[in-house]
C-alpha positions in Angstrom: 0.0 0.0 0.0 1.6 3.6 -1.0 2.3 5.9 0.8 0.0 9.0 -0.5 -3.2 6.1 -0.3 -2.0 5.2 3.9 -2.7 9.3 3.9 -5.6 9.2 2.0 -7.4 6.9 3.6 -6.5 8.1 7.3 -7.4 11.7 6.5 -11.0 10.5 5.5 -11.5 8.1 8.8 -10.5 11.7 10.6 -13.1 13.7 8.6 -15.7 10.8 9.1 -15.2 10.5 12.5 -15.3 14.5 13.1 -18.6 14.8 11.5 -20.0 11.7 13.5 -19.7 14.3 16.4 -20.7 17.4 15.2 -23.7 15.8 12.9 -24.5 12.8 14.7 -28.1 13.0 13.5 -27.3 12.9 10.0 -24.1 10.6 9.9 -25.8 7.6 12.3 -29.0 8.8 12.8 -31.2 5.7 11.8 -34.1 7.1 11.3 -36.6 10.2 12.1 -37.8 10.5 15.7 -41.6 10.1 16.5 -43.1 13.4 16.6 -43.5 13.8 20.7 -39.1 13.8 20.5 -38.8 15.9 17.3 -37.1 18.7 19.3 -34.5 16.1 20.6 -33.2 15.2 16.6 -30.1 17.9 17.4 -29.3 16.6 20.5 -28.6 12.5 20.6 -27.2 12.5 23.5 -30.2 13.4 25.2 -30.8 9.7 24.9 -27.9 7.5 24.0 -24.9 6.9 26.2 -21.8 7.4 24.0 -20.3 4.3 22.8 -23.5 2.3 24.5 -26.7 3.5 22.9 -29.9 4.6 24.4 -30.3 4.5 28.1 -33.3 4.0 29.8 -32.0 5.7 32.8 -32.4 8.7 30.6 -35.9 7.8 29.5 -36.8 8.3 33.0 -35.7 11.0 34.1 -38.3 12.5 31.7 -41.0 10.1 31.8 -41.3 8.9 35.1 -42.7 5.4 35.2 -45.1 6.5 38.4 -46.5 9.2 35.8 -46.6 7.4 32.8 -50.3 7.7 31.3 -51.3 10.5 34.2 -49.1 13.7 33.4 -46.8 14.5 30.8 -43.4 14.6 31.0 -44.1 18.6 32.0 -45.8 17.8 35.0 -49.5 18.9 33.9 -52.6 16.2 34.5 -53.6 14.5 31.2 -56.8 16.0 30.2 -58.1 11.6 29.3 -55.7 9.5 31.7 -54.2 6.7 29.5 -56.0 3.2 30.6 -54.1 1.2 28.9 -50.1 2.4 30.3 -50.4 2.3 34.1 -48.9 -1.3 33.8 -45.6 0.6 33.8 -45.9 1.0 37.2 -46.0 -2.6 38.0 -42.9 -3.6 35.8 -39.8 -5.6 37.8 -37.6 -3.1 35.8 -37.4 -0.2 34.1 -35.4 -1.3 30.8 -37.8 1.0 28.6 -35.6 0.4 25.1 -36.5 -3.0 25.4 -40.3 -2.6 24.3 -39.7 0.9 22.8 -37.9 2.4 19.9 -38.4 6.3 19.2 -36.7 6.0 15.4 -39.0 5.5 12.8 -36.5 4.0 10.7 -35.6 1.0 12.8 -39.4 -0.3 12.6 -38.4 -2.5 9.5 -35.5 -3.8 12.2 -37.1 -4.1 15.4 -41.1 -4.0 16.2 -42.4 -1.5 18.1 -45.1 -1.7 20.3 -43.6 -4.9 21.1 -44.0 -5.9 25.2 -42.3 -8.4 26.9 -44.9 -9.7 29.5 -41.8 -11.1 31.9 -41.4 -8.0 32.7 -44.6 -8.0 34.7 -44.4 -8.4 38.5 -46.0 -11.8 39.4 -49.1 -10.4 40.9 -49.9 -8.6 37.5 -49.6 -11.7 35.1 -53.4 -12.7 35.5 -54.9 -9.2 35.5 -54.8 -9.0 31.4 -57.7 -7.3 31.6 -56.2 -4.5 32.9 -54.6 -4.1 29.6 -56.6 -5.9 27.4 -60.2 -5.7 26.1 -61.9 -9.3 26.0 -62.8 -10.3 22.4 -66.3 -9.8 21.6 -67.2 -12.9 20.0 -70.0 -15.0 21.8 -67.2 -17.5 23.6 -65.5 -15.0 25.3 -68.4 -13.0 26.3 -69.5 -15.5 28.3 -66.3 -15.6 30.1 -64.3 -13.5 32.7 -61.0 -13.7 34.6 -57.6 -14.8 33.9 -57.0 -15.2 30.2 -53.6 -17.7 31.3 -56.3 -20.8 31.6 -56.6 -21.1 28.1 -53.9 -18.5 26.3 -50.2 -18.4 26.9 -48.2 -14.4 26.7 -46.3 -15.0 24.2 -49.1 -15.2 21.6 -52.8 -15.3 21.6 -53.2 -18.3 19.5 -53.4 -20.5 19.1 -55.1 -21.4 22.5 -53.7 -23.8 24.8 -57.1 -25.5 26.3 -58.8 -28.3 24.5 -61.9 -29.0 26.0 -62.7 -32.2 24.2 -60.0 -34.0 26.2 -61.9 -33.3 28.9 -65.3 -33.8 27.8 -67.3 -33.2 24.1 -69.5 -30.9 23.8 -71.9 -32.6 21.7 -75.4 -32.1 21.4 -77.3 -30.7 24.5 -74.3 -30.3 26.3 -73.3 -27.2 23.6 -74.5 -24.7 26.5 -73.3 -21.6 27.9 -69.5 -21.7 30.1 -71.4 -20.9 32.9 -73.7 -23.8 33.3 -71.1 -25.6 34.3 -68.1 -23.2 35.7 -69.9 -21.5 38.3 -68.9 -18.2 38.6 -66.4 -18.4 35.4 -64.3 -21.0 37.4 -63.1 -23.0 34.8 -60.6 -25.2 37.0 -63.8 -26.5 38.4 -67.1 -27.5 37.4 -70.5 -28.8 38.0 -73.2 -31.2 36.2 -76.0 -29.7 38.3 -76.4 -27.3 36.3 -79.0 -29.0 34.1 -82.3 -30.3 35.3 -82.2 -33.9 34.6 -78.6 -33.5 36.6 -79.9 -33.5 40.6 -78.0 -34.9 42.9 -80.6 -37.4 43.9 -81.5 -38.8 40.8 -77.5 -39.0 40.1 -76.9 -40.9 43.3 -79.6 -43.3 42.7 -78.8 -43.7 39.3 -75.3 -45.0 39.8 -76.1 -47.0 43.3 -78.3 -48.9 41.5 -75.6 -50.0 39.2 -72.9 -50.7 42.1 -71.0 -46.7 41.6 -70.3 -45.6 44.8 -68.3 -42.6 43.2 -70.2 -40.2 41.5 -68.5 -37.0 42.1 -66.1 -36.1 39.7 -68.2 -37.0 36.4 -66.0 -36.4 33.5 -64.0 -39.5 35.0 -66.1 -41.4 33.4 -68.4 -39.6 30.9 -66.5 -38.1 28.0 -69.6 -37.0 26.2 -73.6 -36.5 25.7 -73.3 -40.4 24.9 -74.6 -42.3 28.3 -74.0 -45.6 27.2 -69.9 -44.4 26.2 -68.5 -44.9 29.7 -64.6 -44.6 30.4 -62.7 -46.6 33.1 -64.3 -49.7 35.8 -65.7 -48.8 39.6 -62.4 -50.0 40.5 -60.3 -46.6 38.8 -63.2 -44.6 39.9 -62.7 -45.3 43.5 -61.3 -42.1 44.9 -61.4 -40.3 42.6 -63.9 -37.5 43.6 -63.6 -34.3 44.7 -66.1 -31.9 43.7 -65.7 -32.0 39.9 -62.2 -30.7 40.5 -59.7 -30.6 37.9 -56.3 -31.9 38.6 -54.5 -29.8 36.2 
């Protein structure tokens, strides 16, 4: 390699590197800012750490996470309080740059929008709807409370719960979730919901053919079909429990 190119070359890596600090917006800028940080596009360092990148310990110093969705970042009240952000307050830590990107340009690289729900605290992981609005198809509007028994937080489908492994619902037993989970229990349920299903005619039903344990009924009935019976007296025994589900 000459001499005059060894020159060359190092007085361009000087020029490069001197207008990466005095136009840092325009030399590594990756993208515009969103329009609530426009007057921060001069001024990088107003949320990156030189050599590190952005720092949420700089996020909130502005946007206090105890504020977040009830004042702006100037102190004033919000005129509509934001239902859908105080969940801020109940994250284990405050690592904002890891759900939030205020360049436009670095949408096609990383999502934004995108939440992590480990971040919760424990206590918050079954109050989804907190955050979330329950869909408004006729399932889920017969249903309320934690949205964990049947959907996992990584993705909303598909859903985790199968409910013919635990019984069919064929035929008249295609009722409404709350004929049988009382009170939108769905780790527990109940037969007696139906008319023909009273604990007297149950119990005499079964002693007369030798079952002593009638409790838990999906044990043995799987479906509307009477006469499609799963497991002897001999597995049954035990077994009850209130119409409890073991898992």
């Amino acid at each position: 390699m000459s001499r005059i190119f060894k020159i060359i070359l190092v007085a361009n890596l000087i020029v490069i590197a001197m207008l990466t600090f005095i136009y840092p917006h325009l030399m590594v800028g990756p993208g515009k800012l969103i329009s609530g940080h426009k007057h921060l596009e001069a001024d990088c360092f107003a949320c990156h750490t030189p050599l590190r990148g952005a720092d949420s310990e700089r996020c909130v110093s502005c946007h206090k996470p105890a504020e977040i969705g009830r004042l702006t970042t100037a102190g004033k009240s919000i005129a509509k309080p934001l239902t859908s952000t105080p969940f801020h307050q109940k994250l284990t830590s405050q690592d904002c740059v890891a759900c939030h990107s205020d360049h436009a340009g670095v949408k096609r690289f990383r999502p934004q929008g995108h939440f992590n729900h480990a971040l919760l605290q424990k206590a918050m992981l079954d109050q989804c709807h907190t955050c979330h609005k329950s869909p408004a198809d006729p399932l889920h509007k017969q249903i309320s409370g934690n949205c964990n028994q049947c959907h996992n937080m990584e993705r909303w489908t598909p859903a985790t719960f199968d409910h013919d492994k635990y019984f069919v619902l064929d035929r008249d037993h295609n009722a409404r979730c709350v004929t049988c989970h009382v009170g939108s229990d769905y780790r527990r349920y109940t037969c007696y919901g139906c008319h023909e299903h009273t604990p007297t005619n149950i119990r005499r039903e079964h002693i007369e053919e030798g079952i002593r344990d009638f409790n838990n009924c999906v044990e043995c009935h799987r479906s509307a079909d009477e006469d499609d019976i799963r497991g002897g007296e001999n597995e049954r025994e035990g077994n009850g429990g209130l119409n409890k589900r073991d898992d």
